[in-house]
C-alpha distance (Angstrom), angle and dihedral (degrees) to the residues before:
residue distance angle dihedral
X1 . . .
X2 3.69 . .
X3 3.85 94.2 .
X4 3.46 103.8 118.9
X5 4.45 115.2 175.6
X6 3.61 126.5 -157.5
X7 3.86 90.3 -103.0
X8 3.57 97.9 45.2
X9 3.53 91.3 53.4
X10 3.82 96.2 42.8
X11 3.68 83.2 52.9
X12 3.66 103.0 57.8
X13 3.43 92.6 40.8
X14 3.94 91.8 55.6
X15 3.40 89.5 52.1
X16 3.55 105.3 49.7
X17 3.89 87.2 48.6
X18 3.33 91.5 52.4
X19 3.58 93.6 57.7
X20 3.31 92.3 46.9
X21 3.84 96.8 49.4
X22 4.30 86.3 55.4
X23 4.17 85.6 57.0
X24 3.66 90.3 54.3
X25 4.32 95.2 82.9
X26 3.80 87.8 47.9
X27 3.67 96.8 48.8
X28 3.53 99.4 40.3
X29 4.31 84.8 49.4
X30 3.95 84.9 62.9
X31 3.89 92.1 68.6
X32 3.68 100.7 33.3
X33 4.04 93.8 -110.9
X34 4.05 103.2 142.5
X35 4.22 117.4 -118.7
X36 3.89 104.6 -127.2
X37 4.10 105.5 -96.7
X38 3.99 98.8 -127.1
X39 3.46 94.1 51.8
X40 3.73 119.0 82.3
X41 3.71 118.5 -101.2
X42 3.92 119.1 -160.8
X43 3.87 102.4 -174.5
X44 3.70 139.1 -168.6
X45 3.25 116.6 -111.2
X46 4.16 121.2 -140.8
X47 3.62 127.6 -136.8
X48 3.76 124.9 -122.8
X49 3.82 81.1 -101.0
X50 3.54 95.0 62.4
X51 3.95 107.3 20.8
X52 3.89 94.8 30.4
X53 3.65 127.9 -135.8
X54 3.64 139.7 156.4
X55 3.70 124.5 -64.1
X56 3.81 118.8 -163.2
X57 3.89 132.8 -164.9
X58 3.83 111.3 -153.7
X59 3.72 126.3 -173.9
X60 4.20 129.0 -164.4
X61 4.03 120.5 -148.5
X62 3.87 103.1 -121.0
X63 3.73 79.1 -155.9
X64 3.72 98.9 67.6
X65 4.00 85.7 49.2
X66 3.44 93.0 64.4
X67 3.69 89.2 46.3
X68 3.68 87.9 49.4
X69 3.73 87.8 54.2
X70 3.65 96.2 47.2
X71 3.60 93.4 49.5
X72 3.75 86.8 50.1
X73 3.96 90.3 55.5
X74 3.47 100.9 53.5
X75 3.91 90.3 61.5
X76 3.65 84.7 47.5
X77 3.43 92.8 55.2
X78 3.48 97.3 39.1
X79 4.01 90.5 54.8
X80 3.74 94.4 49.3
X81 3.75 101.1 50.6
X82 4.07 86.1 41.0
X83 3.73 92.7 50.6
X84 4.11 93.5 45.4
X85 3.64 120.9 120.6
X86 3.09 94.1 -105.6
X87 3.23 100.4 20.1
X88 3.82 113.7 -109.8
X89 4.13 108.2 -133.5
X90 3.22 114.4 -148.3
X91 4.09 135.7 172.8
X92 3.81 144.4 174.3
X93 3.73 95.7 48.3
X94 3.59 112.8 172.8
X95 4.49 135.3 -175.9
X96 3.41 88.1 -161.8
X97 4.04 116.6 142.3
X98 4.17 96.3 16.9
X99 3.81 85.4 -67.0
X100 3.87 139.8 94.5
X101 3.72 130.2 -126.9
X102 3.62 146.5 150.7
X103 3.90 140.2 162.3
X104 3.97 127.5 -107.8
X105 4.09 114.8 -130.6
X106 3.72 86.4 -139.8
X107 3.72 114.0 43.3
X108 3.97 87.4 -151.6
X109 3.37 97.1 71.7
X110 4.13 92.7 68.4
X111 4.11 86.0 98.0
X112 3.71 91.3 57.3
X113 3.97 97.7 38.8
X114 4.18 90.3 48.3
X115 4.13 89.8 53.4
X116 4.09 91.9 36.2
X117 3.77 87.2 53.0
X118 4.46 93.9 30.5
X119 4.28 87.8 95.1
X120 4.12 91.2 41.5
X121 3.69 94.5 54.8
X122 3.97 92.3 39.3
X123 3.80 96.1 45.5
X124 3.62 128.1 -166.6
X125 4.18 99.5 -75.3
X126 3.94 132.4 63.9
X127 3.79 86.1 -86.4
X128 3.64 121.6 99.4
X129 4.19 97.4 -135.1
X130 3.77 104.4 -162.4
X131 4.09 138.3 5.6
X132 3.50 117.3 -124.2
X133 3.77 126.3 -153.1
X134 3.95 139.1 165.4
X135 3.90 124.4 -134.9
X136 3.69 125.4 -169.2
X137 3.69 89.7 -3.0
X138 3.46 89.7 -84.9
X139 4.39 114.6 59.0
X140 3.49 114.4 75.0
X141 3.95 115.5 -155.9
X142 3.78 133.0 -166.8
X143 3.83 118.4 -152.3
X144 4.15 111.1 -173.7
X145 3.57 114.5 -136.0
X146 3.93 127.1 -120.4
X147 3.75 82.1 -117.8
X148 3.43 98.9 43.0
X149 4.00 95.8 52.0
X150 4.01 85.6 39.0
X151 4.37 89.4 59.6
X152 3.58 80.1 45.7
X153 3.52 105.0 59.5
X154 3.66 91.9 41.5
X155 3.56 92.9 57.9
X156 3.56 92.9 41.8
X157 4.44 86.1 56.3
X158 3.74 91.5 44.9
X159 3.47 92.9 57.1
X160 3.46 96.4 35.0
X161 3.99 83.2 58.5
X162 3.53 95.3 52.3
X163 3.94 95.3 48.1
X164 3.67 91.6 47.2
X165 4.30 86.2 51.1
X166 4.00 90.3 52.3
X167 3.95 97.9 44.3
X168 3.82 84.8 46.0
X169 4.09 95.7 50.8
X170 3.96 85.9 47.2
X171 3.88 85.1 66.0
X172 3.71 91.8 63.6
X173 3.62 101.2 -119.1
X174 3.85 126.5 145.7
X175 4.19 124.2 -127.7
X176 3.80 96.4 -3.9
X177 3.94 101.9 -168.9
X178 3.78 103.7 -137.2
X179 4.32 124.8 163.0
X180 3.11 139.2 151.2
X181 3.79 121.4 -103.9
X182 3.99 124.5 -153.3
X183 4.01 116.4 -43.2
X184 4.10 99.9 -38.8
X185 3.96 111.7 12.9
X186 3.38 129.7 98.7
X187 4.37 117.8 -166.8
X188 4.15 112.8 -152.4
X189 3.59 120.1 -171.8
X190 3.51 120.1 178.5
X191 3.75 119.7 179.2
X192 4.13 122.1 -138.4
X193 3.79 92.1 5.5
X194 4.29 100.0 158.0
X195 3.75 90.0 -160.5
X196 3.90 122.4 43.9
X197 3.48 89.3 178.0
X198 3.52 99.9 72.9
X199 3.29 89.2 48.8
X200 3.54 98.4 62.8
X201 3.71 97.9 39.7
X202 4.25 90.4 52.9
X203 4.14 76.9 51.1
X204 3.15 98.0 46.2
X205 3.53 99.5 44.0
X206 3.99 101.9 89.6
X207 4.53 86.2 -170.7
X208 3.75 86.4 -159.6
X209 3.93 98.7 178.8
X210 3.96 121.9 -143.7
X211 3.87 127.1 163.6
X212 4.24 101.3 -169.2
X213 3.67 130.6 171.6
X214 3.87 118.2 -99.1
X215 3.94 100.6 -117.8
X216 4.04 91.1 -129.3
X217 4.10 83.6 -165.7
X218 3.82 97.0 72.6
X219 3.64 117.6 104.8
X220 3.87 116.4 -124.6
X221 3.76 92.3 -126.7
X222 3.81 96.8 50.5
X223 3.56 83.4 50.1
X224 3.61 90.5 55.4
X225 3.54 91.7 45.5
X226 3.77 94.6 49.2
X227 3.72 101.9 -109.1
X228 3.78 124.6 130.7
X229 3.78 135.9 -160.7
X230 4.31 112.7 -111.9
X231 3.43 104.7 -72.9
X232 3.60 100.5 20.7
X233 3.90 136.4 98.2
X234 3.86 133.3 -153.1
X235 3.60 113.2 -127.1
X236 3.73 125.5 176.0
X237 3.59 126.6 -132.8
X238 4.16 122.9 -97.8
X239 3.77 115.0 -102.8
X240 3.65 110.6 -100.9
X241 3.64 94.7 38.6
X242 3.71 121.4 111.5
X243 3.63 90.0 -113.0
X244 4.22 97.3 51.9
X245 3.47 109.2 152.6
X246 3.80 99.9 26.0
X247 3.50 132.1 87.2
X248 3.90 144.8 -161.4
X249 3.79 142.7 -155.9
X250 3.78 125.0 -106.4
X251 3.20 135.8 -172.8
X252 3.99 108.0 -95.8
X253 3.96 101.1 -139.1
X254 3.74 133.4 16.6
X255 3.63 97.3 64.4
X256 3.72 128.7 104.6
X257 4.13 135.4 -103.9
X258 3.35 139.9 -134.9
X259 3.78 95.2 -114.3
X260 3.78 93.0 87.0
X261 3.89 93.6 65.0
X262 3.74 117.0 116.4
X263 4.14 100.1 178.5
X264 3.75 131.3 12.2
X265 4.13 115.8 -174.6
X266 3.94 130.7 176.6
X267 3.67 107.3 -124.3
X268 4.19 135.5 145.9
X269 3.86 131.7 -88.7
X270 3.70 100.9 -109.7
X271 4.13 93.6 -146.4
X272 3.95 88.3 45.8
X273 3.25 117.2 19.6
X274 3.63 94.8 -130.4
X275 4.17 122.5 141.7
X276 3.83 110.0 -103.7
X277 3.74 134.2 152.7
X278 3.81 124.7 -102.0
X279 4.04 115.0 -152.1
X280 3.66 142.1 -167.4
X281 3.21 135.8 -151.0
X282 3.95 138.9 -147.3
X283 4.17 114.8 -118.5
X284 4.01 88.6 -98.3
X285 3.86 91.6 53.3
X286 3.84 100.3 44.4
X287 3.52 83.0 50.8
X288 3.66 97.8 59.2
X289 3.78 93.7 36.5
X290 3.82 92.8 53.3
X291 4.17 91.1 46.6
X292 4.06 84.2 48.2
X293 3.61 97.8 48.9
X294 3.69 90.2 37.5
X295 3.92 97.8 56.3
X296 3.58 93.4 40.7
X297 3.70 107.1 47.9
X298 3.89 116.8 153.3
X299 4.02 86.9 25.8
X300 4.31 122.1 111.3
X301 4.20 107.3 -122.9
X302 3.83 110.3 -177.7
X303 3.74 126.1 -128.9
X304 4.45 100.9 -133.3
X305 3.77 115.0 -165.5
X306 3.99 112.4 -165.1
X307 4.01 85.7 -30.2
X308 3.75 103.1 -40.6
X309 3.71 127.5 99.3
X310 3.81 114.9 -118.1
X311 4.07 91.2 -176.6
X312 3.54 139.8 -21.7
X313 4.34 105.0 -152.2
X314 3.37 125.3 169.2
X315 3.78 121.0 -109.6
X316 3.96 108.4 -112.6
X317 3.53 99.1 178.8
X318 3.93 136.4 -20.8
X319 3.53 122.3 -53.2
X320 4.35 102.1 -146.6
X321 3.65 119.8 168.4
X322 3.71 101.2 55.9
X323 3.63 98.2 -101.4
X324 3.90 128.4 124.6
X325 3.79 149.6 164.8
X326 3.46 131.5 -124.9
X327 3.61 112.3 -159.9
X328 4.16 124.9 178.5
X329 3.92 117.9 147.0
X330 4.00 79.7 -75.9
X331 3.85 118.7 -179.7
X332 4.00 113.1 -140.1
X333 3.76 89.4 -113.8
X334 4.29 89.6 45.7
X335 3.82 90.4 47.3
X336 3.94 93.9 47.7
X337 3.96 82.0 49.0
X338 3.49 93.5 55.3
X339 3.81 99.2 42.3
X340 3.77 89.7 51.4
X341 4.09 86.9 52.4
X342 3.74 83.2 47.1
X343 3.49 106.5 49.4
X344 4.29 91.9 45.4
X345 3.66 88.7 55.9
X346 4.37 130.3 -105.8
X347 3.45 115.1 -74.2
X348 4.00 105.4 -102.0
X349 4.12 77.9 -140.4
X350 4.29 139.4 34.3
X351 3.59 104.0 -104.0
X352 4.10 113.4 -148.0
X353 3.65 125.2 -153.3
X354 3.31 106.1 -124.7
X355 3.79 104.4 161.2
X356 3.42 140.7 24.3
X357 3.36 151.6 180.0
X358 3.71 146.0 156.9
X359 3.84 120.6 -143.5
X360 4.02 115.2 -154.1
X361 3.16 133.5 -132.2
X362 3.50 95.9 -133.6
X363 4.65 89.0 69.0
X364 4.26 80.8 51.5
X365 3.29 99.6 52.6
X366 4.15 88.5 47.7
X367 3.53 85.4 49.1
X368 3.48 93.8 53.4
X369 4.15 96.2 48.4
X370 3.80 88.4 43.0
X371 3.83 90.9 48.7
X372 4.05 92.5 43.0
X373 3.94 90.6 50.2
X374 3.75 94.5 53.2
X375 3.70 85.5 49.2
X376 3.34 92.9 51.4
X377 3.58 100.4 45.1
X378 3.39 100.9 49.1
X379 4.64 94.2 39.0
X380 4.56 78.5 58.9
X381 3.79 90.0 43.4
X382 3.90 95.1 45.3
X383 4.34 85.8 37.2
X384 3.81 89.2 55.5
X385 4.04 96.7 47.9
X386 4.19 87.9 46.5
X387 3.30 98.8 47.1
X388 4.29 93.5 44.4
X389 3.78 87.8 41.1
X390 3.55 100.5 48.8
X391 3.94 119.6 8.4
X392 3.43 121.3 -162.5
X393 4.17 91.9 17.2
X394 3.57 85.0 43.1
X395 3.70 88.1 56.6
X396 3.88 89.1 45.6
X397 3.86 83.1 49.8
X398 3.97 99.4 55.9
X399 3.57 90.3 44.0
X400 4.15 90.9 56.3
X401 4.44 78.6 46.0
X402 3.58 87.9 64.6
X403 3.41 103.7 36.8
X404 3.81 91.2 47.1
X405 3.89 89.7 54.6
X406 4.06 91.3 54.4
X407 4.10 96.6 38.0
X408 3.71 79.9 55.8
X409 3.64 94.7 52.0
X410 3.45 97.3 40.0
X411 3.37 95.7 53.3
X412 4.12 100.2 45.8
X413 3.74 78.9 59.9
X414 3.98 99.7 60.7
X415 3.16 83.9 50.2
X416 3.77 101.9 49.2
X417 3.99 90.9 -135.2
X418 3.77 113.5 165.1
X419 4.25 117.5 -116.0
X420 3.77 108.9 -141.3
X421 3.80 130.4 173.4
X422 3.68 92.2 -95.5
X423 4.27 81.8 53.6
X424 3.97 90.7 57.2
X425 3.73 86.2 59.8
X426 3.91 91.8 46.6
X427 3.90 82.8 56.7
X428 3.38 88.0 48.4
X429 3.60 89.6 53.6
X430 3.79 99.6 46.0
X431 3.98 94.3 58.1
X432 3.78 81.4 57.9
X433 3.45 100.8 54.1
X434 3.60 93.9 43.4
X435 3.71 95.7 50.8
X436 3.92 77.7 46.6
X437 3.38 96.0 65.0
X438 3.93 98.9 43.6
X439 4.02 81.9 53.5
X440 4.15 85.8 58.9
X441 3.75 90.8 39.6
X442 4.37 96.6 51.4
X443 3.71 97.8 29.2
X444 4.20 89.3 57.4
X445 3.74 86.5 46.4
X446 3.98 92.9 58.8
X447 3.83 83.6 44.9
X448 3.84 93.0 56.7
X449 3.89 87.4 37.4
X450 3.81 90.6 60.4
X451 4.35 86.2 42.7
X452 4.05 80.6 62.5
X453 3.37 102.8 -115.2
X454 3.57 115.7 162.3
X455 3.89 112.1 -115.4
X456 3.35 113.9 -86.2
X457 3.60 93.1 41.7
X458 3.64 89.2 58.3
X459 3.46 94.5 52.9
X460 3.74 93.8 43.3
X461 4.04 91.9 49.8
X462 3.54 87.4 43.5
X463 3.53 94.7 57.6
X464 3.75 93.4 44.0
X465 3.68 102.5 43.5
X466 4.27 91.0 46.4
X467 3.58 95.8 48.6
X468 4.22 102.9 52.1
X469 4.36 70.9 56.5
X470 4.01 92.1 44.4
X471 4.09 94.9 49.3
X472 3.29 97.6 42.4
X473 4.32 91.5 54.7
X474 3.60 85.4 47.9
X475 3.87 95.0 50.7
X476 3.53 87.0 50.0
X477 3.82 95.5 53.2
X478 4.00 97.5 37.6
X479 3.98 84.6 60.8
X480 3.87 85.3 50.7
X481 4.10 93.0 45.7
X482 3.99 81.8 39.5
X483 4.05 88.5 57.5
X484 3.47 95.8 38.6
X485 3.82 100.0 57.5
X486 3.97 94.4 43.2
X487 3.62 89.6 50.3
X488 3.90 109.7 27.2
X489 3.47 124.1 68.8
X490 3.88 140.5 -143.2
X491 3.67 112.5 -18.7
X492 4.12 88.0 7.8
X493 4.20 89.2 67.0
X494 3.75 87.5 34.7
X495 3.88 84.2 65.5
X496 3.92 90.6 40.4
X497 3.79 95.8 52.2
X498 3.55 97.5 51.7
X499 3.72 84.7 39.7
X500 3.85 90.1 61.2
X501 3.85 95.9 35.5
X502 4.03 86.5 53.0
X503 3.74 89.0 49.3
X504 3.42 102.3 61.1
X505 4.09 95.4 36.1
X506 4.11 84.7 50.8
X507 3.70 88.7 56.2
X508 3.59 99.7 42.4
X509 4.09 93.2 44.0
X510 4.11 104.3 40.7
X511 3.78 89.2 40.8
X512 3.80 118.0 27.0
X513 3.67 103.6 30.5
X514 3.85 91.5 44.2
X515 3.68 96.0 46.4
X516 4.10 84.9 53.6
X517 3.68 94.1 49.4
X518 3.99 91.1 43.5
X519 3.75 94.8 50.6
X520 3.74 90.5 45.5
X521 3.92 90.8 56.4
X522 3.20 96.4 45.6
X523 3.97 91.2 48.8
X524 3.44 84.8 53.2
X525 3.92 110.5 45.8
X526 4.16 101.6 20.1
X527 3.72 91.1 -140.9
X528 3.87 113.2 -153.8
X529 3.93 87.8 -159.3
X530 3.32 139.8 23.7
X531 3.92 128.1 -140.8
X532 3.68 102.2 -143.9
């Protein structure tokens, strides 16, 4: 065990420089002294509890999902009955009450509607989505389930999650904390965000995409007064626009959404200059755009963000090849907003702020000193009682400390892991353990000293017997750090990946690299006793 070759010893020593070269850039960051710019610079990132940041609280309306869904039915409906062979007329349809029905113009068609609509009201899980039932031979109604509208608004929040994690990463930031919280809230922290309030606005933006036909029947005063034609919806102009504080009718269904975008980019009118925002869409959506565009040429359709309209122009000709403006008295920094809403995907749900707050740097960097001094303190304390104990291999053993604590540091930073408060006390941790194992290590080479064993086969048993003990501990807690991180959350797996990290640098430091240096002093002096 004390065979150490040339290339086994250039080895570890590579690595452990190496390591220690990648904690450079975060070190030097602590006291302001600037990392050279052509040479790489892996960095540790802070938490909101040390950096600061903003963390937000946001809550969806389960009641606007199941008006979402309801919404989403009646074109369902609509597009089965149209599509029927024959088709299957149908009229006075009606959402009324959180549940849809409508009447058949020929009372023998019910048979045909109830197995057209049989896969709809199953759906495609284990949950049965909607009841349906017959009245008067001739109204069909559909009742959602508890169930149903339960599957619904977990989807809705799981997507909602992951749309709110994309629009988030296109800001650029580092370890953004975001989870779910009970049935309908979602928690973001994002650590050394300078302006909260872009945060919340790209949040709070749902960018819910619709292009709808203007219905060119509506009457400008029923507009005015809020009244639509069947079919048709009033929906007021965005602020900014032109238009702002007018409205217009479109046509309810027929139109297209936003969910068929594949790429969304600020860019700059050619003919004036002016900041708009160029999409894309996917082979289905150009499709559909270039049918709508063809068979309405000469007629206004309105662009609708979230519920406002951006524009209403007319369509001059076709529009083929799936690509589109979106103009809107945009700023450059509004339009890049909007693409990067665009491009993660609408929110199947409004998001409210509920809570907010907005941690300081100022309580991080107190964290930090406080953290640093109790690291400090107790690394001298624990330096002291090795080196008194144990001399020379307490020497060895405060030089595997240190060495431990910048591995550790250098290798959170190629991984661009994030160092909370919870993390400083994983640090904390780690020198113990370490200074654990060189404990194990010295204290079962007095034993075999006292046996009689001549001294390199004390130092050799020593080694051997204290490590099957070390390993085994560390097992133990890796399974623990292991558990922690797949279960815990924020500062809990910012704790269990320094944990881990701290683990295996422990381990390599108090055991490895002190068994090399041991073996190559005793190589070199042939000690008849040791002072340990």
């Amino acid at each position: 065990m004390l065979e150490f070759p040339r290339w086994k010893k250039i080895w570890l020593s590579g690595l452990t420089l190496l390591a220690i070269l990648a904690a450079l850039p975060s070190l030097l960051s602590v006291v302001n002294v600037r990392w050279p710019e052509a040479l790489p610079d892996p960095m540790v990132n802070l938490g909101l509890d040390l950096a600061g940041g903003s963390h937000i609280l946001l809550e969806a309306d389960p009641d606007e999902v199941a008006a979402l869904r309801l919404e989403n039915a009646e074109e369902t409906v609509r597009s089965l009955m149209r599509d029927a062979e024959p088709r299957i007329r149908i009229g006075d349809l009606s959402t009324a009450n959180g549940r849809l029905s409508f009447m058949l113009e020929n009372g023998s068609d019910v048979d045909r509607a109830r197995e057209l609509l049989l896969p709809f009201v199953n759906g495609t899980g284990m949950t049965r989505e909607w009841e349906l039932s017959v009245v008067d031979r001739s109204r069909v109604i559909l009742t959602p389930t508890e169930d149903g509208l339960s599957t619904a608004v977990a989807q809705a929040m799981d997507s909602a999650t992951e749309v709110v994690r994309r629009r988030i990463d296109e800001l650029g930031t580092r370890e953004p904390t975001i989870i779910q919280q009970g049935d309908n809230r979602i928690v973001v922290q994002v650590p050394g965000l300078e302006n909260p309030d872009q945060l919340k606005d790209l949040l709070g933006q749902t960018a819910a995409l619709e292009f709808k036909l203007v219905d060119q029947t509506a009457l400008p005063s029923d507009v005015a007064q809020g009244i639509a034609p069947p079919g048709s919806q009033i929906v007021p102009y965005a602020p900014g626009t032109p238009f702002e504080g007018q409205s217009i009718a479109v046509r309810r269904l027929g139109g297209i959404q936003g969910d068929s975008l594949v790429n969304a980019q600020q860019t700059f009118d050619q003919q004036n200059n002016e900041a708009v925002v160029s999409i894309e869409f996917d082979q289905q959506g150009a499709s559909r755009f270039a049918r709508l565009t063809t068979e309405n040429v000469g007629k206004p359709f309105a662009i609708i963000l979230d519920g406002e309209v951006l524009s209403a122009p007319n369509i001059n000709e076709p529009i083929r090849g799936g690509a589109a403006q979106i103009s809107g008295s945009f700023t450059a920094e509004s339009a890049n907003a909007l693409a990067i809403s665009l491009r993660s995907g609408a929110l199947p749900v409004d998001l409210a702020v509920v809570e907010e707050r907005t941690v300081g740097p100022d309580l991080g960097a107190d964290s930090i000193r406080k953290g640093l001094l109790a690291m400090m303190i107790g690394s001298v304390a624990v330096i002291v009682l090795m080196i008194v104990s144990y001399g020379r291999f307490g020497v060895y053993a405060t030089a595997a400390l240190v060495l431990n604590v910048l591995m550790l540091l250098g290798i959170m930073a190629i991984m661009g892991t994030t160092l909370t408060l919870p993390g400083i006390a994983g640090f904390v941790l780690t020198i113990g353990a370490a200074v654990d194992a060189n404990v194990l290590i010295n204290e079962r080479i007095r034993e075999e000293r006292k046996r009689g064993r001549r001294v390199v086969a004390a130092v050799e048993n020593g080694y051997k017997e204290a490590s099957r003990a070390i390993y085994d501990a560390n097992v133990t807690n890796f399974i623990a750090g292991v558990l922690l991180f797949l279960f815990g959350s924020g500062p809990i797996r910012g704790f269990a990946v320094v944990l881990i990290i701290g683990l295996f640098t422990s381990v390599f430091t108090a055991v490895t690299l002190t068994r090399m240096w041991v073996a190559g002093w005793l190589r070199k002096t042939r000690p008849t006793d040791l002072n340990i």
